[in-house]
ZAMARGU-4260 file (C-alpha; in steps of 0.2 Angstrom, whole numbers, plus 5000, padded with zeros to 4 digits):
<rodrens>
0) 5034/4821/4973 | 5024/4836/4970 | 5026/4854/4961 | 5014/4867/4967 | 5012/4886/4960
5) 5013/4898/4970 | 4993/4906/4974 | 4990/4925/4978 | 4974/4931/4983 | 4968/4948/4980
10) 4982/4956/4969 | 4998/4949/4978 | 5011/4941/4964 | 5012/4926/4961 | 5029/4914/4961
15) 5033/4895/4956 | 5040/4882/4969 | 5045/4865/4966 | 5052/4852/4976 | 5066/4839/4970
20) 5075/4823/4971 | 5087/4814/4962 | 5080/4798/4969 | 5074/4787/4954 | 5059/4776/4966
25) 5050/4796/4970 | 5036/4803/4961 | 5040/4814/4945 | 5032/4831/4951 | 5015/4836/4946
30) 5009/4849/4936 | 4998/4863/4946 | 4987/4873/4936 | 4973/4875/4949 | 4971/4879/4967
35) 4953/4883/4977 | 4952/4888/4995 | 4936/4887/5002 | 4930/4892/5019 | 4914/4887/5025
40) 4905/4896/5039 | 4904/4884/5056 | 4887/4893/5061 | 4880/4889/5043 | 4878/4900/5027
45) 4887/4898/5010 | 4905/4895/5008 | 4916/4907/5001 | 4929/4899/4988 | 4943/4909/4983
50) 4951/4901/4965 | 4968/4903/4957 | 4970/4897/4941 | 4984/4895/4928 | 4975/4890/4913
55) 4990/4887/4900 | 5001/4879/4914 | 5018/4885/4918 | 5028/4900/4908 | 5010/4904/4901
60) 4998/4918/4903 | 4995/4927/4921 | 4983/4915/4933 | 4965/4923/4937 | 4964/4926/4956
65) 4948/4929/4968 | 4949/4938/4983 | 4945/4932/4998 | 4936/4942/5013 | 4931/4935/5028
70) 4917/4941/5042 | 4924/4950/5057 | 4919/4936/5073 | 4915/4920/5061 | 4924/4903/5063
75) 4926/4893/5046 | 4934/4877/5041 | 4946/4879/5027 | 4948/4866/5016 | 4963/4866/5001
80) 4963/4857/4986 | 4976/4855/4971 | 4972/4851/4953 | 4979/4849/4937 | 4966/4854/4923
85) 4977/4853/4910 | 4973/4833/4910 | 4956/4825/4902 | 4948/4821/4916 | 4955/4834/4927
90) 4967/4827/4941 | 4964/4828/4957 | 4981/4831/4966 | 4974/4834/4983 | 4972/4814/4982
95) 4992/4812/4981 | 4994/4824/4994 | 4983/4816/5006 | 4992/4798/5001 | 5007/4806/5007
100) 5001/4816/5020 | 5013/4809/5032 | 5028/4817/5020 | 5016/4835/5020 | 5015/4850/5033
105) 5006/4866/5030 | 5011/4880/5038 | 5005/4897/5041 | 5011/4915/5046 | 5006/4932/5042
110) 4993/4942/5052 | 4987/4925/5058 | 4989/4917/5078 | 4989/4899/5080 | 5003/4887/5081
115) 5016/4890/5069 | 5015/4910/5071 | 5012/4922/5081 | 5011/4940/5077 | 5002/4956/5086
120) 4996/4960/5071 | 4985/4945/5070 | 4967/4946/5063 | 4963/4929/5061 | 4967/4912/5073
125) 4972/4895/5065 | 4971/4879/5071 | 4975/4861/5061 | 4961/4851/5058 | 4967/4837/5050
130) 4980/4825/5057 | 4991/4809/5047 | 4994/4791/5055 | 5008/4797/5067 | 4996/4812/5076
135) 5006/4826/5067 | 4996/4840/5058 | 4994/4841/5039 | 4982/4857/5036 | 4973/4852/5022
140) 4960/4853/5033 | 4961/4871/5045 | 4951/4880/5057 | 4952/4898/5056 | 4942/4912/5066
145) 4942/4928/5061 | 4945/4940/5076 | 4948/4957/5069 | 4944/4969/5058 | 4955/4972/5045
150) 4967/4967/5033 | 4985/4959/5033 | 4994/4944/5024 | 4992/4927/5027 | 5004/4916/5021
155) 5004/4897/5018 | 5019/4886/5015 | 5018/4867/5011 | 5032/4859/5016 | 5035/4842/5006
160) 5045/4831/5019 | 5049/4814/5014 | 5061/4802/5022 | 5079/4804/5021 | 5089/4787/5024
165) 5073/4780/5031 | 5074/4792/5045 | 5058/4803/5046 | 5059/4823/5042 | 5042/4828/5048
170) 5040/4824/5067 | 5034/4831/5082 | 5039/4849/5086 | 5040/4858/5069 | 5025/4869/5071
175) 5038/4878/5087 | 5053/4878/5073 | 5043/4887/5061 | 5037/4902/5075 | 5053/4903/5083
180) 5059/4908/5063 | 5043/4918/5058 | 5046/4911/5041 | 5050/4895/5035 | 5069/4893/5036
185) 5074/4881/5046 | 5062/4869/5042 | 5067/4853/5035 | 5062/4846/5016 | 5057/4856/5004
190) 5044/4871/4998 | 5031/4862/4987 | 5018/4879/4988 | 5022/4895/4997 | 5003/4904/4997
195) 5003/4923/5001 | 4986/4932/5003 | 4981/4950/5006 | 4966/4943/5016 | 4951/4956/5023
</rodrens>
């Protein structure tokens, strides 16, 4: 089980989600204190990473935040990662995540087309780029194509959705749930990490 901080990116709060369980055989959560997007250019060039970090963990000072901006007409892949530097060595959390990727969905809205939103407002397209053992998205891995000039928000949720009476909770057909809500209610599981950026 896994507790993720909220990230904001270029001056957008930040806020703290967890997800729980009183069963006794689940992971305790895990303690966040870093997150890094990084988004390398398809048609080659440097990456540009973007790095929240909460360096006293929880409760403690406000995290530093880089801004992202993208180039109007490039296609990058987006990769996330997760880690806890409060530990000596640093742990990599990304590791439990992709363990249990088959219990993990991101999903995205905001000024972003692609298959869990749709807004005319979009400046950017997304597409999953990773997949877990059943063929159902994950979005650790992303394909994202900016399309527009501009700026909007661009929100990512990670949904933690581990099985309930051994019956799975992430199966085909959540992507159309979460753009029919335009948000993340009706989903099932939990929100481990609800990302917001104001992205150029």
């Amino acid at each position: 089980m896994l507790r993720f901080q909220t990230l904001a990116v270029v001056g957008l709060a930040a806020s703290i989600a967890a997800c729980g369980s009183d069963d006794p055989e689940v992971d305790p959560p895990e303690e966040i204190t870093t997150v890094i997007l990084t988004f390398t250019p398809d048609a080659g060039g440097s990456a540009i990473t973007a790095t929240w970090n909460d360096a006293d963990g929880a409760g403690g000072a406000a995290p530093t935040i880089d801004p992202i901006a993208l180039t109007n007409g490039e296609t990058y892949t987006l990769t996330l990662a997760f880690e806890n530097r409060l530990e000596d060595p640093v742990e990599n959390v990304t590791e439990e995540i992709q363990e249990e990727d088959a219990e993990h969905q991101m999903v995205f809205f905001g000024a972003v087309e692609g298959p869990t939103n749709t807004s005319a407002n979009a400046i950017v397209t997304h597409q999953y780029g990773d997949m877990d053992a059943n063929s159902l998205p994950v979005g650790l891995t992303n394909n994202i194509t900016a399309t527009m000039a501009g700026s909007g928000d661009f929100t990512v949720l990670l949904r933690h959705l581990p099985p309930i009476n051994d019956v799975a909770q992430k199966v085909a057909g959540l992507e159309d749930t979460a753009k029919a809500a335009g948000n993340g209610n009706g989903l099932p599981g939990d929100t481990d990490v609800n990302i917001t950026f104001n992205l150029t």
